[in-house]
N, C-alpha and C positions, 0 to 999 in steps of 0.2 A: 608399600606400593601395591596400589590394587592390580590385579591379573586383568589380563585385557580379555575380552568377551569372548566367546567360543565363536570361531568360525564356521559357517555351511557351507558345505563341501557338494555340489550337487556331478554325481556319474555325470550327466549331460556336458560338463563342463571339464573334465579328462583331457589334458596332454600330457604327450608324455614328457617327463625332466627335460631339458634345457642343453642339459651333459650329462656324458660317461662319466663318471666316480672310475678311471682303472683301478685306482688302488691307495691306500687308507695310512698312512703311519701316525703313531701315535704315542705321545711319550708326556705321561704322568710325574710330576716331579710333587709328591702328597704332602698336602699341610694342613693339619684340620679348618684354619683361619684361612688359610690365601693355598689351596692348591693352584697349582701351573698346567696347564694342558697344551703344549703343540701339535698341532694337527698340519701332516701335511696329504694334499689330495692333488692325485694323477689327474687331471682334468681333460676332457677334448670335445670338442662337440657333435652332438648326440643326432647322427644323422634323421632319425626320425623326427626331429625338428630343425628342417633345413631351413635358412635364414641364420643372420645373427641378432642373439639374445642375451639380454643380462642375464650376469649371474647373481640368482636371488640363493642368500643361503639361509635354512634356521638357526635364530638361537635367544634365546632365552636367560636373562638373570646373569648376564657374561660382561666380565671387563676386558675387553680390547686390547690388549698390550702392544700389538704390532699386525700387520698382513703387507706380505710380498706376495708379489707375481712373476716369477722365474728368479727370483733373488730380489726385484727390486721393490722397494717399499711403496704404497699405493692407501688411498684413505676410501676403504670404502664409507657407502652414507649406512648409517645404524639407525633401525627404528624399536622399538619394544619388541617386536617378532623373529629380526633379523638382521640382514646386513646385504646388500647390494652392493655391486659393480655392473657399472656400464659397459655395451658391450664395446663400445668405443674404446675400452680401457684395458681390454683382450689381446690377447694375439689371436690371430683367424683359425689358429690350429691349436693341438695337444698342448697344454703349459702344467706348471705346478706350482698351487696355490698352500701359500705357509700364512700359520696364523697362531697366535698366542694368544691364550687367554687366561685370565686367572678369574675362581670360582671359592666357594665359600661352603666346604662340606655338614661343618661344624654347627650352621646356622640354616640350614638345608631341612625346613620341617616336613613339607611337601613329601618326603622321603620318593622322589622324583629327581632322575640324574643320579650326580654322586652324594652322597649323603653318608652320616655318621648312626652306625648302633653300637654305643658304647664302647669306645675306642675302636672301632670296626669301620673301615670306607666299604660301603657298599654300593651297587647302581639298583635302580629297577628304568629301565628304557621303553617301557612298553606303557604307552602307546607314541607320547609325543614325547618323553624323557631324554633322549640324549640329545636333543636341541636346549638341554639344558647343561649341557656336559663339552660341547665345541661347538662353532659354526659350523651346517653340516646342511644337506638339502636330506630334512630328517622326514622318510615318507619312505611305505615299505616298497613301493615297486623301483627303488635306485637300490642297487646291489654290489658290492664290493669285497676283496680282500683286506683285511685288517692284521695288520703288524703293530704291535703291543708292546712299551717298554715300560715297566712302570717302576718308580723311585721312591723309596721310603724305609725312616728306618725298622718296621717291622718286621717280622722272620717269616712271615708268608703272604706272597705276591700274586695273585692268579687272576688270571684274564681268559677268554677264548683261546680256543684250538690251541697246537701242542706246543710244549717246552720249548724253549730255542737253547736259552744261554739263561745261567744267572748267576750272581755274586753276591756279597756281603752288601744288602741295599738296594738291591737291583734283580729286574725278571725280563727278560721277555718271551714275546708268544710269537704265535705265528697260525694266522685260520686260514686253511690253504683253500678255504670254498666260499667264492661270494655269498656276501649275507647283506640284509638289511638292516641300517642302526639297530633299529628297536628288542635287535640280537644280541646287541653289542653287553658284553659283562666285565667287571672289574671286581672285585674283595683282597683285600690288603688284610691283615689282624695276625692277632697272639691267635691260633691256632691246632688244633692237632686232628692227625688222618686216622682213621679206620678205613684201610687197605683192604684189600682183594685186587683179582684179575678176574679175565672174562676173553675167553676165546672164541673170537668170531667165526661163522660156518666155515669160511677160506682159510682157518689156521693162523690168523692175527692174535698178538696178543692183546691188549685193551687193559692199562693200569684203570684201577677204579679207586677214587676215595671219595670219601664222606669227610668234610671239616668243621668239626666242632671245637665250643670253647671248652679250653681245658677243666675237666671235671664229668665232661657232658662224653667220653668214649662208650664208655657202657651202656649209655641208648641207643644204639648206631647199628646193631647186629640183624633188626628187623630192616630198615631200610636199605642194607648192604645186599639181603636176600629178596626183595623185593625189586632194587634196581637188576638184580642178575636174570631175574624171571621174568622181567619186564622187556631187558632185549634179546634173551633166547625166543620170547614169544613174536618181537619185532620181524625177526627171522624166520621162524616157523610159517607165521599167517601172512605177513607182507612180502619178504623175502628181501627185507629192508637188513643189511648188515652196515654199524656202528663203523666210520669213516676216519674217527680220528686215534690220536695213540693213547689219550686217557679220557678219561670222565669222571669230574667231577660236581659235586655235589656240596652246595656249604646251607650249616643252616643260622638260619639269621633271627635275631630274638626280635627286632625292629622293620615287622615287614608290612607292608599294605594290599598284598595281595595272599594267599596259600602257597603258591609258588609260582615259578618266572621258569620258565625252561628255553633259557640262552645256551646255544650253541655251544655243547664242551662245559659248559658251567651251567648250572642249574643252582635257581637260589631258593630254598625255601623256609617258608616260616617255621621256626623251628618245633613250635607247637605240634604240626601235620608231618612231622619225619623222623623225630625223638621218642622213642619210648622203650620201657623198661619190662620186660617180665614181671618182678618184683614190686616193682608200684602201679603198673600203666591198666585201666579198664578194656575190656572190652570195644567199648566207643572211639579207643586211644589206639585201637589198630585197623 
């Protein structure tokens, strides 16, 4: 399938969303061939564009399984870019839009959205990425809270903002600070932490870990003392103190960018954050 043409976007031409996004749930059921995504969104309309209007949402390379609106089932029209409802097909006030989709990690080369590095789910969402990951009005100035459950049988689940609950197969999260998709993180994998903490100026604690593939602990000691000196100094010269209760860090063999610095999870090439005393140059720190 060819990708459709780059859109231009000109300032002059600026409105703002359509709606409010209050608030994001989200629940991953992982399958390398057919993962499951429901997405449900707080929806209301966005006084700064008074009038009723469609709701246009993005999304990209997504099979449709279903969409309600307050429970009840509704079709929206799907193009290659996204998926519309009429405003007619609204209620006039706050509703809540559910939608299911299934996506295809496994065959995900683009390494945009959710995507596979060797037996590894990973996102990169920046810039238009998680329009490839749910129907989403995917554009930085719509900002929301995100609730994260994600299912799979791997031993480590990690999403944005902190821990909530997890079990044999299951995780979720919880990012108590709006953010815009292209924040948005997920990595599922066989796994292992290199630990520390980090006490913020007001006496917080801050769990901090580094996840790597197993073998890969013992390069992990430079970048552990790097992230600690990077937000003592965050504090020192901005007076910017570290908001949530961990921070992690994973790094990824399969990346297209150096690194992705989402919100609580930060993903990097593992090239730019791995290295050893014993083997690494110069150049390698």
């Amino acid at each position: 399938m060819t990708a459709p043409p780059p859109e231009t976007i000109h300032l002059a031409d600026y409105q703002p969303y359509s709606h409010l996004v209050g608030s994001v749930d989200l629940v991953f059921r992982l399958d390398p061939k057919a993962t499951r995504v429901t997405a449900r969104l707080a929806l209301s309309p966005n006084p700064a564009r008074p009038g009723r209007h469609d709701l246009r949402l993005d999304g990209e390379g997504l099979t449709l399984l279903s969409c309600k609106v307050d429970g009840k089932p509704v079709k929206p029209g799907i193009d290659d870019r996204g998926m519309t409802l009429p405003a007619k097909a609204l209620p006039a006030g706050a509703f809540l839009l559910e939608t299911e989709v299934e996506i295809a990690p496994d065959t995900n080369t683009a390494l945009e959205g959710l995507y596979m590095s060797r037996a590894m789910y990973c996102t990169q969402c920046e810039a238009q990425g998680f329009r490839k990951i749910t129907y989403y009005p995917d554009r930085p100035d719509v900002m929301s809270r995100f609730k994260v459950r994600v299912e799979g049988d791997l031993p480590v689940l990690l999403s944005n903002g902190n821990p909530v609950a997890q079990g044999p197969g299951w995780a979720e999260w919880d990012d108590p600070w709006p953010k815009p998709a292209y924040l948005f993180a997920l990595v599922a994998g066989d796994l292992r932490a290199h630990s520390d903490r980090f006490t913020t100026a007001s006496g917080r604690e801050v769990a901090l870990n580094i996840w790597v593939r197993p073998g890969d602990e013992d390069r992990c000691a430079y970048a552990m003392d790097s992230l600690i000196r990077s937000m003592r100094w965050d504090e020192q010269v901005y007076g910017r103190e570290y908001d949530l209760d961990v921070f992690n860090i994973v790094a990824v063999d399969d990346f297209n960018m150096g690194a992705m610095e989402n919100k609580g999870l930060n993903i990097f090439n593992a090239r730019y954050v791995l290295a050893s005393p014993e083997t690494a140059t110069d150049e390698d720190y």
